[in-house]
Each structure stands twice: as structure tokens, then as C-alpha cells.
DRENFILUM-293360 format. One line per 3 residues: number of its first residue (from 1); their letters; for each residue x, y, z of N, C-alpha, C, CB. Coordinates in nm, 4 decimals. Glycine has a CB too. Layout:
N
NUM) A) X,Y,Z,X,Y,Z,X,Y,Z,X,Y,Z ~ ...
This chain:
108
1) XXX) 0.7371,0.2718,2.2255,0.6562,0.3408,2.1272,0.7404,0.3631,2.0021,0.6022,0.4751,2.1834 ~ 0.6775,0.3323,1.8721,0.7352,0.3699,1.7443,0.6695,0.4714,1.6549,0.7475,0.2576,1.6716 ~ 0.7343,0.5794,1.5719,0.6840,0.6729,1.4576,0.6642,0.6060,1.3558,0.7662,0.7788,1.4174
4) XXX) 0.5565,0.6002,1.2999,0.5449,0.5816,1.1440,0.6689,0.6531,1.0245,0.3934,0.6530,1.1113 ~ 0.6610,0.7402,1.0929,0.8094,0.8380,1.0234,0.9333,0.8726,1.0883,0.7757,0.9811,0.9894 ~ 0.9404,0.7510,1.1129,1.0584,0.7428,1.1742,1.1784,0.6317,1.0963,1.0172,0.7018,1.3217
7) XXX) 1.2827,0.6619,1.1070,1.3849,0.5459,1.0228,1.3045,0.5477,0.8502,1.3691,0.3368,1.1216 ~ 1.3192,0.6840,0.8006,1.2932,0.6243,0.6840,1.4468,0.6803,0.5649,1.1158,0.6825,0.6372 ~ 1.4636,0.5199,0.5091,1.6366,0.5833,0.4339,1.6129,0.6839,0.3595,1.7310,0.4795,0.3213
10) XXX) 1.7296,0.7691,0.3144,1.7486,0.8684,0.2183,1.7489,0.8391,0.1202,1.8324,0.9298,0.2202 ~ 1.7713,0.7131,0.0826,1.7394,0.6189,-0.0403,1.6775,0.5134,-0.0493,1.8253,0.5797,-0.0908 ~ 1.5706,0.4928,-0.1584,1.4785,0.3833,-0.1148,1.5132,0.2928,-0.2715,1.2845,0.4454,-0.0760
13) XXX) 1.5793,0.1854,-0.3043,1.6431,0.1250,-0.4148,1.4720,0.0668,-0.4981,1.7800,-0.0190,-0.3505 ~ 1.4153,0.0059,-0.3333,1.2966,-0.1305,-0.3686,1.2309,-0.0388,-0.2360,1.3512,-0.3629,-0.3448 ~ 1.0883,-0.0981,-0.2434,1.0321,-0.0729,-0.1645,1.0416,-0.1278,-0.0570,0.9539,-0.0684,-0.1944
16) XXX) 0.9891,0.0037,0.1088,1.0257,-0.1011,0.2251,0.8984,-0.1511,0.2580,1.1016,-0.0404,0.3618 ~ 0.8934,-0.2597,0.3174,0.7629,-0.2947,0.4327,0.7975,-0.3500,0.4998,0.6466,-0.3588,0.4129 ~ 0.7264,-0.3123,0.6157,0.7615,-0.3493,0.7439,0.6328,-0.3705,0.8039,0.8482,-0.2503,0.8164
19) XXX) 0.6127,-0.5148,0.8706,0.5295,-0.5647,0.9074,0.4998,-0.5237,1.0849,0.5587,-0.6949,0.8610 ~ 0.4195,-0.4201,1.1319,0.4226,-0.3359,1.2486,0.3180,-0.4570,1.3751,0.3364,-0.1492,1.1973 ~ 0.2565,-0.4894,1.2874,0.1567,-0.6259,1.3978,0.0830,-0.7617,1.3298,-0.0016,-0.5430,1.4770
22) XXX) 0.0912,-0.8679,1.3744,0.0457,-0.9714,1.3044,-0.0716,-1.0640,1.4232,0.1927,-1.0595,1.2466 ~ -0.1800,-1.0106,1.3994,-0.2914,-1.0942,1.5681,-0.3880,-1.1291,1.5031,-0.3684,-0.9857,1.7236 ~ -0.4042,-1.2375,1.5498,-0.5678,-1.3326,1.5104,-0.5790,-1.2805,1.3825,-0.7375,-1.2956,1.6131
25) XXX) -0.4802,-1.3390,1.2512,-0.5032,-1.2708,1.1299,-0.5505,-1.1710,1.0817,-0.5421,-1.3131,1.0817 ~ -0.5091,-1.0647,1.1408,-0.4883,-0.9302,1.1050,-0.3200,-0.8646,1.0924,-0.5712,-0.8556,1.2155 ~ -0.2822,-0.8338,0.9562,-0.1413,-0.8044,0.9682,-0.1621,-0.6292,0.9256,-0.0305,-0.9159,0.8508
28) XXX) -0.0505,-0.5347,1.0204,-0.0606,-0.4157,0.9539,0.1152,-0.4160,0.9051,-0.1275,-0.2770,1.0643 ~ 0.1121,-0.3339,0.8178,0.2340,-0.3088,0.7957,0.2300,-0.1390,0.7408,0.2917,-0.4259,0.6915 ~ 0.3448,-0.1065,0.7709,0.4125,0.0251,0.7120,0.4835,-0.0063,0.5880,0.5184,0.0923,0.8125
31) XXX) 0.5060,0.0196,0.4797,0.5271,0.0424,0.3460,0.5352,0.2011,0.3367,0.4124,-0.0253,0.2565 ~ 0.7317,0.2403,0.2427,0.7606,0.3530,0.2023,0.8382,0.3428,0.0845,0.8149,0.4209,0.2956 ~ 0.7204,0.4072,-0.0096,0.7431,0.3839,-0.1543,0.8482,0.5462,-0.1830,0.5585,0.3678,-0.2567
34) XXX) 0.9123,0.5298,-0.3268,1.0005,0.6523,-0.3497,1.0034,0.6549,-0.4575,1.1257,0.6654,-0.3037 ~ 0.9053,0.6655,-0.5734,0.8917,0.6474,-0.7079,0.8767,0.5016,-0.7707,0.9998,0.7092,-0.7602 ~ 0.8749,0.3840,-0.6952,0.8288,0.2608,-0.7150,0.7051,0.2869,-0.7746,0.8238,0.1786,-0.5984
37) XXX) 0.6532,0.1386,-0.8725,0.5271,0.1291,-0.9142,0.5458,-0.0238,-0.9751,0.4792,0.2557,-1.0183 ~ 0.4756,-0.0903,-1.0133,0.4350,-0.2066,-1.0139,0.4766,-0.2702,-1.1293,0.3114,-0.2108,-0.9950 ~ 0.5552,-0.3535,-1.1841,0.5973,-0.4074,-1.3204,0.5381,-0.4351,-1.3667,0.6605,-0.4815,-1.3474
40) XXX) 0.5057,-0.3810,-1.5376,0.4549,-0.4079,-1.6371,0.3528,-0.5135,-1.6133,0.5462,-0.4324,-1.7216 ~ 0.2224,-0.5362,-1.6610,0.1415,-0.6462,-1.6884,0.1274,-0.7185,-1.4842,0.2454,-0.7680,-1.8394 ~ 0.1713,-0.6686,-1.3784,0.1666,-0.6976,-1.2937,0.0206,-0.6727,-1.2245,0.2668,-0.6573,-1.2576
43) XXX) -0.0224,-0.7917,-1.1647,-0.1520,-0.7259,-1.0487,-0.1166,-0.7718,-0.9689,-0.3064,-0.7480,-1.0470 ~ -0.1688,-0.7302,-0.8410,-0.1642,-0.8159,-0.6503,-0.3329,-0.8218,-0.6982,-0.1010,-0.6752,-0.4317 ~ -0.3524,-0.9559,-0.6900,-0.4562,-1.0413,-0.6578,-0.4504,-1.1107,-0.5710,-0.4882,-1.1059,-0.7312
46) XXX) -0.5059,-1.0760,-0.3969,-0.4648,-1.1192,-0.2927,-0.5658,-1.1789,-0.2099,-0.4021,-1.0303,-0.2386 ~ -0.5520,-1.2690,-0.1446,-0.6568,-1.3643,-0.0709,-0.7048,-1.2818,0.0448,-0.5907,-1.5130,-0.0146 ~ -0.6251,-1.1670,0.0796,-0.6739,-1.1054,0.1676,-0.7649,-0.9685,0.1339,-0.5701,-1.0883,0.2421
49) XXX) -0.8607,-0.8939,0.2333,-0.8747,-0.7275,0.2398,-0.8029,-0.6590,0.2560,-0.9347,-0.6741,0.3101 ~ -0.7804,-0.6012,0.2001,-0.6698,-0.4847,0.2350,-0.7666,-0.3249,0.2584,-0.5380,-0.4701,0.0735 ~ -0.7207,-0.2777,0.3549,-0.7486,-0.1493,0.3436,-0.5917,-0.0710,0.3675,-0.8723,-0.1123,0.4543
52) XXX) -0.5779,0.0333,0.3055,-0.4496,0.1253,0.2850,-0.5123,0.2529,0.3152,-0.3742,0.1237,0.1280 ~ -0.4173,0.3686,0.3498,-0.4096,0.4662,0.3596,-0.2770,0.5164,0.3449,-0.4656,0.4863,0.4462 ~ -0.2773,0.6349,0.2399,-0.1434,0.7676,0.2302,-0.1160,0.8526,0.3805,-0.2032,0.9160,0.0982
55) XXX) -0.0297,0.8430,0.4181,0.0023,0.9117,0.5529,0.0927,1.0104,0.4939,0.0729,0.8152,0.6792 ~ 0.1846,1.0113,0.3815,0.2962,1.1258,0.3631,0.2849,1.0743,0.1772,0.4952,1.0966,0.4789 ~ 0.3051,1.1999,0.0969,0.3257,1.1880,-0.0331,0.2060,1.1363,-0.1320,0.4343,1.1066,-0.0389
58) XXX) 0.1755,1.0555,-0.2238,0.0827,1.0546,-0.3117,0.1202,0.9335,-0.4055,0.0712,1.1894,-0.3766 ~ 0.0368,0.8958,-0.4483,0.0365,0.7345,-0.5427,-0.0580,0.7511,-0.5873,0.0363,0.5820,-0.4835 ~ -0.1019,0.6666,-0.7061,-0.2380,0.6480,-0.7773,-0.2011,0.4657,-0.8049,-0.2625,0.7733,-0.9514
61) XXX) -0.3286,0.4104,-0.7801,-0.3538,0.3033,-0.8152,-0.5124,0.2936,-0.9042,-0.3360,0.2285,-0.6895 ~ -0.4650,0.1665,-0.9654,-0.5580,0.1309,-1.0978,-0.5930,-0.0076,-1.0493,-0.4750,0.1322,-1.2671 ~ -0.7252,-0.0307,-1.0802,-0.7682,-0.1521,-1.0588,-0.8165,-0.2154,-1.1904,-0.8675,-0.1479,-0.9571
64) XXX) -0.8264,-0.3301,-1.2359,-0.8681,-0.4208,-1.3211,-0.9531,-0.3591,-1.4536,-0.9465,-0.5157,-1.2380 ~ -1.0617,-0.3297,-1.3541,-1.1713,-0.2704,-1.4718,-1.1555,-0.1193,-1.5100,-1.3326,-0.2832,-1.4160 ~ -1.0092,-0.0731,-1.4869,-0.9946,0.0949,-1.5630,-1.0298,0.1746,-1.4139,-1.1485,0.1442,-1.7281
67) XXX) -1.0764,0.1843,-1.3519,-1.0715,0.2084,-1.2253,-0.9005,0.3177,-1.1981,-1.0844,0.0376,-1.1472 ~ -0.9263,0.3892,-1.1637,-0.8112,0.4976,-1.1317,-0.8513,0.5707,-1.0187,-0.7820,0.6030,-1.2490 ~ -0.7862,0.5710,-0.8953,-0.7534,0.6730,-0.7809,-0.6257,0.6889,-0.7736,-0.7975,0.6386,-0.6469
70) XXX) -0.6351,0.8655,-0.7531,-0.5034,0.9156,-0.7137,-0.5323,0.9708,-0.5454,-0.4495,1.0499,-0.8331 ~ -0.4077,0.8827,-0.4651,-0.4404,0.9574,-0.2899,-0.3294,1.0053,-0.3065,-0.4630,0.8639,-0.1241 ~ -0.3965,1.0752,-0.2562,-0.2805,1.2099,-0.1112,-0.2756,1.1818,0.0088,-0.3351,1.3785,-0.0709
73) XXX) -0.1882,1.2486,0.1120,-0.1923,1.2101,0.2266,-0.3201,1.2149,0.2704,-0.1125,1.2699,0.2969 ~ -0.4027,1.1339,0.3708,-0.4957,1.1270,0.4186,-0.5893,1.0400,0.3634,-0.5245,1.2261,0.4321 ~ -0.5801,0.9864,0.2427,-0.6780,0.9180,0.1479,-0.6822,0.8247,0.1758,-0.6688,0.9114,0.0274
76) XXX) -0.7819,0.7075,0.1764,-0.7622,0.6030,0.2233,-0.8482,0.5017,0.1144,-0.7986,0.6094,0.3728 ~ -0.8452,0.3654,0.0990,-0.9441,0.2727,0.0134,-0.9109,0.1345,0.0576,-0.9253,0.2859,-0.1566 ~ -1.0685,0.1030,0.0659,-1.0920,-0.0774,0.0458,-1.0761,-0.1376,-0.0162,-1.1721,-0.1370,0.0428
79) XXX) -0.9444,-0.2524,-0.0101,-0.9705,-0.3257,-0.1622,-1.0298,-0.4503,-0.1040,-0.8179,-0.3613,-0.2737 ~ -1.0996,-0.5107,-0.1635,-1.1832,-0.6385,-0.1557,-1.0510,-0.7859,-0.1620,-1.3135,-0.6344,-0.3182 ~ -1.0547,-0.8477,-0.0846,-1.0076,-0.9693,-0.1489,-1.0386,-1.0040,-0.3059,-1.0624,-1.0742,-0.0691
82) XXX) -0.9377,-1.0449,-0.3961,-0.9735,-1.0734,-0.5507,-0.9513,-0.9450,-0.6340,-1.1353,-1.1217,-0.5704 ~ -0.9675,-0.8624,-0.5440,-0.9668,-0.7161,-0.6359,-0.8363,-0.6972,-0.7242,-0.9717,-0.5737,-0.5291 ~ -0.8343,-0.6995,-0.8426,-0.6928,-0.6957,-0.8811,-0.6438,-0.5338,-0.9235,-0.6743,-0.8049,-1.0124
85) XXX) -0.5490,-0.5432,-0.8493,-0.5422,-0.3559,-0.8867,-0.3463,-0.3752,-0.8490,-0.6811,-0.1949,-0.7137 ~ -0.2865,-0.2228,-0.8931,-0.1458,-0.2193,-0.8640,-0.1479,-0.1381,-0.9000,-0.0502,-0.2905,-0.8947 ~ 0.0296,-0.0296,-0.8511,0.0524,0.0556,-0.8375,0.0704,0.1070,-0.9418,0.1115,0.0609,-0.7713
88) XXX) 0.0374,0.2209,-0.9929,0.0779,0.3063,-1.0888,0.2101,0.3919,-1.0571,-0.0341,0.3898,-1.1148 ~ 0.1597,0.4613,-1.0030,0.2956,0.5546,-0.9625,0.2729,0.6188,-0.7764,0.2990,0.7256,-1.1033 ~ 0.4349,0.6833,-0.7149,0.4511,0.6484,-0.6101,0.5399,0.7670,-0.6389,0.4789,0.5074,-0.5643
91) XXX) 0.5085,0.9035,-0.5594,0.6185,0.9959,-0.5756,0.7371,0.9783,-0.5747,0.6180,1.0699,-0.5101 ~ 0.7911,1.0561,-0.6117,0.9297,1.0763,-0.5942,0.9972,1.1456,-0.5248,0.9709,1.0994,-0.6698 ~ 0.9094,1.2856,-0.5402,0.9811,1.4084,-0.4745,1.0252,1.3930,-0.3307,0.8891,1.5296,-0.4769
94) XXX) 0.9328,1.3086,-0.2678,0.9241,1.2404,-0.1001,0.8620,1.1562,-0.1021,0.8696,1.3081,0.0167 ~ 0.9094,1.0633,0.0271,0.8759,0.9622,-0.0019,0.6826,0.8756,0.0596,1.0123,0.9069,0.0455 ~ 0.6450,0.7975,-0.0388,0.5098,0.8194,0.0353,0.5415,0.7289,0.1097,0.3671,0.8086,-0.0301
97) XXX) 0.4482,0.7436,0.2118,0.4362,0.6712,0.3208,0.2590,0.5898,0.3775,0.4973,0.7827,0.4211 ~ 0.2461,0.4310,0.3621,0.1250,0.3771,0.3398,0.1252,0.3299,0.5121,0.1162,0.2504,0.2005 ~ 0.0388,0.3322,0.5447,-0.0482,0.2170,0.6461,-0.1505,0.1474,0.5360,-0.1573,0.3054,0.7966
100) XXX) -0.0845,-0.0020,0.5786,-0.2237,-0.1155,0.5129,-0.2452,-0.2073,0.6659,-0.1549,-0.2626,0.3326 ~ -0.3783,-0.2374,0.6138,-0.4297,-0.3254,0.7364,-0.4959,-0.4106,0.6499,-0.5283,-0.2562,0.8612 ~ -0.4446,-0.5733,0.6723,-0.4902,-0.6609,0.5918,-0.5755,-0.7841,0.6451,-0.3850,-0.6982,0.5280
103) XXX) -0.6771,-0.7979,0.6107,-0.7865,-0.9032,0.7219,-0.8204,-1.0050,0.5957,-0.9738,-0.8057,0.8093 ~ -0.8555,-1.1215,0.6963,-0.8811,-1.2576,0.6181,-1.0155,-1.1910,0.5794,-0.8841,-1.4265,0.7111 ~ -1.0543,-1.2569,0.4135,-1.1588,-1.2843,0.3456,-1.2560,-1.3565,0.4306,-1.1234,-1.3511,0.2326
106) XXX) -1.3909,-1.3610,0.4120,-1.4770,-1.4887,0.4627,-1.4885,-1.5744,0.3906,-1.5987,-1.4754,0.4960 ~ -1.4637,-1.6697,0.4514,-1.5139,-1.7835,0.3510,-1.6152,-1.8695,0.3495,-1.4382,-1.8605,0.3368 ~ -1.6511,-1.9680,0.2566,-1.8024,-2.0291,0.2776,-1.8576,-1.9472,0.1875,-1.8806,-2.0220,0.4302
């Protein structure tokens, strides 16, 4: 058995992720951001769904069309395959802590 909050460094340089399961194309991973946010002019425009959730700390992400959510722990959102969105900001004070669960698009 593993903690989500468990092994997390006292210093985070880059962001971590850690890929927790990968089955019949479904990948989850743990991601622990520490004031990270997304470089300039950057989007993740990704072939996959993503759904995320804040488990510890707070981030706001922006999507394409002006679109702004700020989560807290517990918050969670769908992003669509294509959806182009990225991080704004990613506390500092502690570090946040994401569950994403990422599933193939349909295609056809």
C-alpha cells in the first residue's frame, strides 16, 4: 500500500509526477506542484481526458477561451481532450498535491 502524501521533497526545483497506474489506457498519476506554473505562451493540448483533482494546497488554471478556476483541496475538473488550458499558479506556501486520471478520447 502507498500514501498520496507520502515521500514528498522539502524542495520541489520542477515539478514531480509520478505515474501511480497505467491499464487498458487509463494512466493515473500523482503530480506535486510548489509554486510551478506553466511557461509563458504555453498550453497542454492533449489527445487525452484528463480529469484532476486538488488533494492538498490550491492552483488556478485558465483555459483557452478566458476561462479561470481556482481549486482548493477537494476541487476537482474535466478537461476534454483538445481543451487547451495551463497552469496559472501552484502554491507555494505548501505544496499542492494533484490526482489526474487520464482516459483515451473516442475516436471516429
Amino acid at each position: 500500500m502507498n500514501n498520496l502524501f507520502a515521500d514528498i521533497p522539502e524542495e520541489l526545483p520542477e515539478e514531480l509526477c509520478q505515474v501511480l497506474s497505467d491499464q487498458a489506457g487509463v494512466r493515473v498519476e500523482r503530480i506535486v506542484s510548489s509554486g510551478q506554473s506553466s511557461p509563458e505562451g504555453f498550453w497542454y493540448d492533449q489527445t487525452e481526458h484528463e480529469w484532476v483533482t486538488v488533494l492538498r494546497g490550491e492552483a488556478t488554471l485558465r483555459f483557452e477561451d478566458d476561462r479561470v478556476l481556482k481549486l482548493q483541496a477537494g476541487d476537482h475538473v474535466h478537461i476534454p481532450a483538445r481543451t487547451k488550458h495551463r497552469v496559472e499558479h501552484t502554491s507555494s506556501e505548501e505544496p499542492t498535491v494533484w490526482l489526474a486520471v487520464f482516459s483515451p478520447a473516442e475516436s471516429g
